[in-house]
C-alpha positions in Angstrom: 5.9 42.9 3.3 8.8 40.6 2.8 11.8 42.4 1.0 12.5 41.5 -2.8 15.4 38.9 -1.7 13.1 36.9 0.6 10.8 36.6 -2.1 13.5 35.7 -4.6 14.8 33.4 -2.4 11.4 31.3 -1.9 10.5 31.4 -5.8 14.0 29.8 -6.1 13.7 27.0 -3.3 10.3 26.0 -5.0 11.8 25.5 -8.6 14.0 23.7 -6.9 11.7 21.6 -5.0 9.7 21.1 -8.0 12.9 19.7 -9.8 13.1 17.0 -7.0 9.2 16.3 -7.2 9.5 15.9 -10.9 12.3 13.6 -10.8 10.9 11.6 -8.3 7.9 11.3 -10.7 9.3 9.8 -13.1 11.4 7.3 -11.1 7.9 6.3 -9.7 6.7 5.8 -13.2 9.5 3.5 -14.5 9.0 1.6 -11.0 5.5 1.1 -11.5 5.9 0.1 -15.2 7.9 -3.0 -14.1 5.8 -3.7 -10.8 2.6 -4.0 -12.7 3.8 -6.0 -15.3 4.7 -8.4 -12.5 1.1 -8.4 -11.0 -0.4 -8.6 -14.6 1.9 -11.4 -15.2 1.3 -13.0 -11.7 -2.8 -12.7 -11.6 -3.6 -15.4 -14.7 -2.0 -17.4 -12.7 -3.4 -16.8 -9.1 -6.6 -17.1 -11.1 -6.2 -20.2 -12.4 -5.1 -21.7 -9.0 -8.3 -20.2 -7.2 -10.3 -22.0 -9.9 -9.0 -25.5 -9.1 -8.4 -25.4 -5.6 -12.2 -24.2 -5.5 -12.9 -27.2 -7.6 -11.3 -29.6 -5.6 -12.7 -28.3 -2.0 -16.1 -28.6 -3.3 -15.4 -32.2 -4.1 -14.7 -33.3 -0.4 -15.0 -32.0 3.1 -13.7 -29.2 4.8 -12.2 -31.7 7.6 -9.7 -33.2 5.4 -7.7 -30.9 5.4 -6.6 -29.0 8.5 -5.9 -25.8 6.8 -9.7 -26.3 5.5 -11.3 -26.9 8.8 -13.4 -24.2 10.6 -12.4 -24.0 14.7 -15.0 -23.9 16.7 -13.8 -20.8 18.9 -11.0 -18.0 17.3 -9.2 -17.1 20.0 -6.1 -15.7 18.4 -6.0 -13.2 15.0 -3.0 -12.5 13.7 -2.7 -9.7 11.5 -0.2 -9.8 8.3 -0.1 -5.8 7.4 1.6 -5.1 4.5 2.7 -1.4 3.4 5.5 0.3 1.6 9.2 1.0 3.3 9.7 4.8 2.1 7.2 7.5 2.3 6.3 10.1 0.1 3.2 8.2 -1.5 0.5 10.6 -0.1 -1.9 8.6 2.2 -1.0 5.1 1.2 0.6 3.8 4.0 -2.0 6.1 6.6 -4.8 3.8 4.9 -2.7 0.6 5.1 -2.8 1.0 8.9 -5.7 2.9 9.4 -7.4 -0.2 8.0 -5.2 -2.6 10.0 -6.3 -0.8 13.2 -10.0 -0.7 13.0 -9.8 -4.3 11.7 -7.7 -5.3 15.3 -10.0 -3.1 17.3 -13.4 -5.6 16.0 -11.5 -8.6 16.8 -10.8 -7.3 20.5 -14.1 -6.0 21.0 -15.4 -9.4 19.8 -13.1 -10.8 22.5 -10.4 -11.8 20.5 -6.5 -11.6 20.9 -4.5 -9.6 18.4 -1.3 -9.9 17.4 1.0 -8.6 14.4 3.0 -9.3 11.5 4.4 -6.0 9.9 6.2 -6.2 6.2 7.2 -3.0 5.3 8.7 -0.2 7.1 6.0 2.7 7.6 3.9 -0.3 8.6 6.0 -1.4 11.3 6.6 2.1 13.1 3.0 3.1 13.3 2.0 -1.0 14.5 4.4 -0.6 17.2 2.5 2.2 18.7 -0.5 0.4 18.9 -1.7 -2.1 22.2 -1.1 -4.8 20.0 2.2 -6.9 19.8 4.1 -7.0 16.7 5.7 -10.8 16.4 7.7 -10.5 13.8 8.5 -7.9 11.1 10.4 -7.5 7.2 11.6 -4.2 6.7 13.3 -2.8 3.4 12.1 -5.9 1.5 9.6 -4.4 -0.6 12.0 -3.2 -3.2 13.5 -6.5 -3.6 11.5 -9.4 -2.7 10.6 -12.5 -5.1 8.1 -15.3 -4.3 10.8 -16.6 -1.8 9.5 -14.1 1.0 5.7 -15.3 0.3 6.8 -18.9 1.1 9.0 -17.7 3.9 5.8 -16.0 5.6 3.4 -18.6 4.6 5.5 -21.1 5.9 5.6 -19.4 8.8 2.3 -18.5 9.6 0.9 -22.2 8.5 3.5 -24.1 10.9 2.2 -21.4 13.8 -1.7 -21.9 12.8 -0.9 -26.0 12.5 0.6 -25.9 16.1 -2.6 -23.6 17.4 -0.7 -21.0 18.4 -3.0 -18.8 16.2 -6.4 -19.5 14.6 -7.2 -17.1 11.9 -4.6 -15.2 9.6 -6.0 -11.6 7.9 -3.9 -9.5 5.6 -4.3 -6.2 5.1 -2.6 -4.7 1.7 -3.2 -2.4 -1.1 -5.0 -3.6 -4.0 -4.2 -2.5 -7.6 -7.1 -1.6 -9.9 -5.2 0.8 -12.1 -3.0 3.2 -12.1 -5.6 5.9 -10.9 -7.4 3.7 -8.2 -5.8 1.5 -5.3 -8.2 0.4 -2.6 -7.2 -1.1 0.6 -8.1 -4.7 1.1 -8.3 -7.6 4.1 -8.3 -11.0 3.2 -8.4 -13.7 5.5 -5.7 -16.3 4.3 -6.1 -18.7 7.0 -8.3 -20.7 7.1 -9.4 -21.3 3.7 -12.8 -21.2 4.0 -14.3 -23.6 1.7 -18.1 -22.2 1.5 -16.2 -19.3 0.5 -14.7 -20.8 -2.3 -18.2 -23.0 -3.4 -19.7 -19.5 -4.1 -17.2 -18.3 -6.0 -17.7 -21.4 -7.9 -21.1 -20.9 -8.6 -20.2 -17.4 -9.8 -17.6 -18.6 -12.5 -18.1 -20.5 -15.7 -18.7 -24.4 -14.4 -15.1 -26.8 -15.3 -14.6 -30.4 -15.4 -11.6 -31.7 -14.4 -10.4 -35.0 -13.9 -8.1 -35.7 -11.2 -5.2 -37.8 -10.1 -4.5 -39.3 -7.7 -6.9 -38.5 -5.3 -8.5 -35.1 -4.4 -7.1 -35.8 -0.7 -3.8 -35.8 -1.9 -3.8 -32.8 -4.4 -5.4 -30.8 -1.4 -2.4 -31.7 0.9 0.0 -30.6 -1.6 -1.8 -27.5 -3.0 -3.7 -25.8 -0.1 0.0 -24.8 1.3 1.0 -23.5 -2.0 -2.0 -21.4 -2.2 -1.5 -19.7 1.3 1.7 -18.7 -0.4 0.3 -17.7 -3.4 -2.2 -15.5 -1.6 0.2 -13.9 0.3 2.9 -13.5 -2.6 -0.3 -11.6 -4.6 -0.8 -9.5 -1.6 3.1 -8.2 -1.9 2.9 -7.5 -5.7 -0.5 -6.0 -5.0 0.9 -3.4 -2.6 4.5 -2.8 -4.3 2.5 -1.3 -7.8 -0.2 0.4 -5.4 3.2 2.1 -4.0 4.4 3.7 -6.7 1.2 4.2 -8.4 0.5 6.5 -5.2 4.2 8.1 -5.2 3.5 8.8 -9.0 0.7 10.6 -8.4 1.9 12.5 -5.3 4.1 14.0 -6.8 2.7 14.6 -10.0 0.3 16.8 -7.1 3.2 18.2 -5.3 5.1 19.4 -8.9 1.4 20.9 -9.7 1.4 22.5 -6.1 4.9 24.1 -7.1 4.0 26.0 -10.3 1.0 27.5 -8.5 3.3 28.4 -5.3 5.6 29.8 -8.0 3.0 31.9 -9.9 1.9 33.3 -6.8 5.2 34.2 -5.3 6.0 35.5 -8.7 2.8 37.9 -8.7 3.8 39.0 -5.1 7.5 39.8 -6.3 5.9 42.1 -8.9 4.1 43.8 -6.6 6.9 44.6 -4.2 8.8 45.4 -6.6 6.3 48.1 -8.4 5.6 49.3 -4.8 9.8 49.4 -4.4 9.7 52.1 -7.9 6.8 53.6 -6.7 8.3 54.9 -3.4 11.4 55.5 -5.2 9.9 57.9 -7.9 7.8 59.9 -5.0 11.3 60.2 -3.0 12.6 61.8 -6.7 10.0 63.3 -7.5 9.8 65.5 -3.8 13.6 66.1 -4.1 12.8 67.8 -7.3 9.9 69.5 -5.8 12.1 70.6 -2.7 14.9 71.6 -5.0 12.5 74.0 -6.9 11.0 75.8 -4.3 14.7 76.2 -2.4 
């Protein structure tokens, strides 16, 4: 049995711990607080963009627009996988790229080439391990970014899909339901599949709009924007699923530390009652030795 000290020593190092895990908690609270009133602000938005471009692709065919247009063969996937830079978030970031994996492992067995585009740092260590080459990566950006770094990537990733040098875009990010649920979600951003978007027109309530100038022209100026837009919801997405998911890991590990305590705590007792025990029979048999001398 471990000596009184040891034990004192381990019920101080958790308290300790759970001083750290507590803290941390609450940083990831006042985080999350301003991150999801950025996606809450940002989805009405997205929404209402989604709702007119769908409305305008349903007006005209898919081959005005390059960005539009179906390829006959997909030879080249690139994968945008987004996750958090730090850890301590439980399994977030293993299900960002868990998910990223499987998803490049379909489009190789389909006979597809995969390539990579990592934002985020957990993202980009595990990626790098993988057959697959990472192009390009942003690390320690998700703390800081603004819709600048969704324009910068969709820029990029539109100029590479224009030229062919790629001909389908998927991203892979966290999704934020709530503060108690985040699921893991792939999109495809490019192309923008247009019988995609007719169905979710048939879902929603039917709009009339009137356009001008054409519905050619608004296409070529919006269908960019809403790469960008797609992407930029994709970062806000995952930056509140991050510290929704460090909130509630360590709201688990400060939970994990009062039960460690209580039972290193119960242990101490019983050392120590076994410590008096032994003491009183070593009195008690010196008195009893003293007696019969």
């Amino acid at each position: 049995m471990a000596s009184l000290k040891d034990i004192q020593r381990k019920i101080g190092g958790v308290k300790k711990t759970k001083q750290i895990t507590k803290a941390m908690n609450m940083v990831a609270s006042a985080k999350l607080r301003k991150a999801q009133q950025r996606i809450e602000r940002f989805r009405p938005y997205a929404d209402k963009f989604y709702e007119v471009l769908t409305d305008l692709s349903s007006r005209t065919d898919a081959s005005v627009h390059p960005l539009l247009e179906m390829r006959e063969e997909i030879k080249k996937v690139v994968i945008l996988v987004v996750t958090a830079d730090r850890g301590l978030c439980g399994s977030f970031n293993v299900n960002l790229t868990n998910k990223a994996r499987r998803l490049a492992e379909e489009k190789q067995a389909a006979g597809k080439s995969v390539e990579i585009v990592c934002v985020g740092k957990k993202g980009r260590d595990v990626m790098r391990k993988q057959p697959w080459p990472v192009i390009s990566d942003y690390v320690n950006v998700m703390n800081t970014f603004d819709f600048t770094l969704g324009v910068e990537l969709g820029t990029k990733l539109m100029n590479d899909y224009l030229n062919h040098e790629m001909d389908e875009v998927i991203i892979v990010f966290g999704e934020f339901k709530s503060v108690a649920k985040q699921e893991v979600t792939s999109l495809r951003v490019l192309p923008i599949a247009p019988e995609t978007m007719e169905d979710e027109a048939t879902s929603a309530a039917p709009s009339e709009y009137i356009y001008e100038p054409s519905v050619e022209g608004l296409l070529a100026e919006l269908l960019p924007r809403f790469v960008n837009v797609q992407i930029y919801r994709g970062l806000l997405d995952t930056n509140a699923s991050e510290h929704a998911s460090r909130m509630r890991a360590m709201d688990n590990a400060t939970k994990n530390c009062d039960d460690l305590a209580t039972s290193l705590t119960l242990v101490y007792n019983k050392a120590r009652q076994s410590a008096i025990t032994t003491e009183l029979m070593d009195i008690v048999g010196g008195a009893e030795a003293l007696k019969s001398a």
